[in-house]
N, C-alpha and C positions, 0 to 999 in steps of 0.2 A: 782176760787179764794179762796172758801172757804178748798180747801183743798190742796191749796201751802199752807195755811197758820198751816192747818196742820200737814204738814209733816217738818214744819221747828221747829213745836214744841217738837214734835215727835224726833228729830235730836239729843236734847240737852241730852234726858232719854237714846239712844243707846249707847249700849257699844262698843269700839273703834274694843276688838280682840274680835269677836265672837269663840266659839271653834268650830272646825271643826269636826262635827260627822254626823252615816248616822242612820239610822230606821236600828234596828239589830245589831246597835253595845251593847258591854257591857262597861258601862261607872261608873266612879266616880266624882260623885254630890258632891262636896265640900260645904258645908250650911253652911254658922253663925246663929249660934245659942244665945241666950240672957238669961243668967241663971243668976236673980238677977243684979248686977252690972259688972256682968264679962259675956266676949263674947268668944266662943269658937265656932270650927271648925269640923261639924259632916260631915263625911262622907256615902252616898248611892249609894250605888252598884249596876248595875241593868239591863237590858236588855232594851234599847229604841225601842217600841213599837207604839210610834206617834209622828207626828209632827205636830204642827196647829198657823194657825195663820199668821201675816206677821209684819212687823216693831217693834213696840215697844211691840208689844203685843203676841207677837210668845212664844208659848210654849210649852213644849217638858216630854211625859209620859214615867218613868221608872218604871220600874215592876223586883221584885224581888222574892225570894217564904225565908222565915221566918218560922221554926217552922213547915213545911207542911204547910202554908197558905200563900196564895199570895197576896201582895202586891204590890199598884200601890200608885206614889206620877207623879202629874204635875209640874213641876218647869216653871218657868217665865224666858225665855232665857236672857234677860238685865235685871235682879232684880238684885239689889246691893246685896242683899242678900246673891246669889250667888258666891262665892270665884273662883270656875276653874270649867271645866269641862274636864275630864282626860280619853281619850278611851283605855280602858285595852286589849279588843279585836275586830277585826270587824268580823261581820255576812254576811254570803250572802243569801240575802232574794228576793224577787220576788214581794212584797208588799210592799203597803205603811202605810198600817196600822197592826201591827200584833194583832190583838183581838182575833186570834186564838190559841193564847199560853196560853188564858184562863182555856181553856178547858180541857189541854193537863196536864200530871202528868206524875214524872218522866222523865229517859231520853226522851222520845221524847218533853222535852220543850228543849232542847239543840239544836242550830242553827249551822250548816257546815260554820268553820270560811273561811273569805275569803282572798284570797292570793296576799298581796302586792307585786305587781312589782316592784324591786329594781333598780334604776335609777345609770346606770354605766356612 
């Protein structure tokens, strides 16, 4: 009971078009940003390296390298916050979590993109 009642609350927070991406793609994070009275539209580019979570609480880590330094940001898959999510390339990966591009410098953090089948 207590968790129909749940997921119907759960219902109202989900967003309608989820985007569709996989662990290894490279993606752009559209974020509103709140600068003062004005809101503006930053973009993060990035290698998706996790996925976790389920319903309203599902959220998904991008990793980038900055400067020679790696960065990793979490995003909330149905946070309004969130503007689009935009798949620039896909990866073909073998895992589901890549925590091993940590470690890796240089080209070998670069993933073997993977090849869409073109629907005749």
């Amino acid at each position: 009971m207590s968790q129909q009642i749940l997921e119907m609350v759960e219902k109202s927070s989900l967003k309608s078009e989820v985007p569709d991406f996989a662990i290894g793609d490279t993606v752009d994070v559209h974020t509103k940003i709140l600068e003062g009275d004005k809101e503006r539209i930053q973009i993060f580019t990035g290698v998706v390296i996790a996925r976790s979570g389920s319903g309203s609480r599902e959220m998904f880590c991008v990793r980038r390298i900055v400067a020679n330094e790696g960065v990793e940001r979490k995003f909330p898959l149905h946070s309004p916050k969130i503007e689009k999510v935009v798949v620039v390339r896909s990866g073909e990966v073998r895992r589901a979590k890549l925590y091993f591009l940590r470690d890796r410098v240089g080209k070998s953090v670069r993933l073997k993109e993977r090849r869409r089948e073109t629907a005749e």
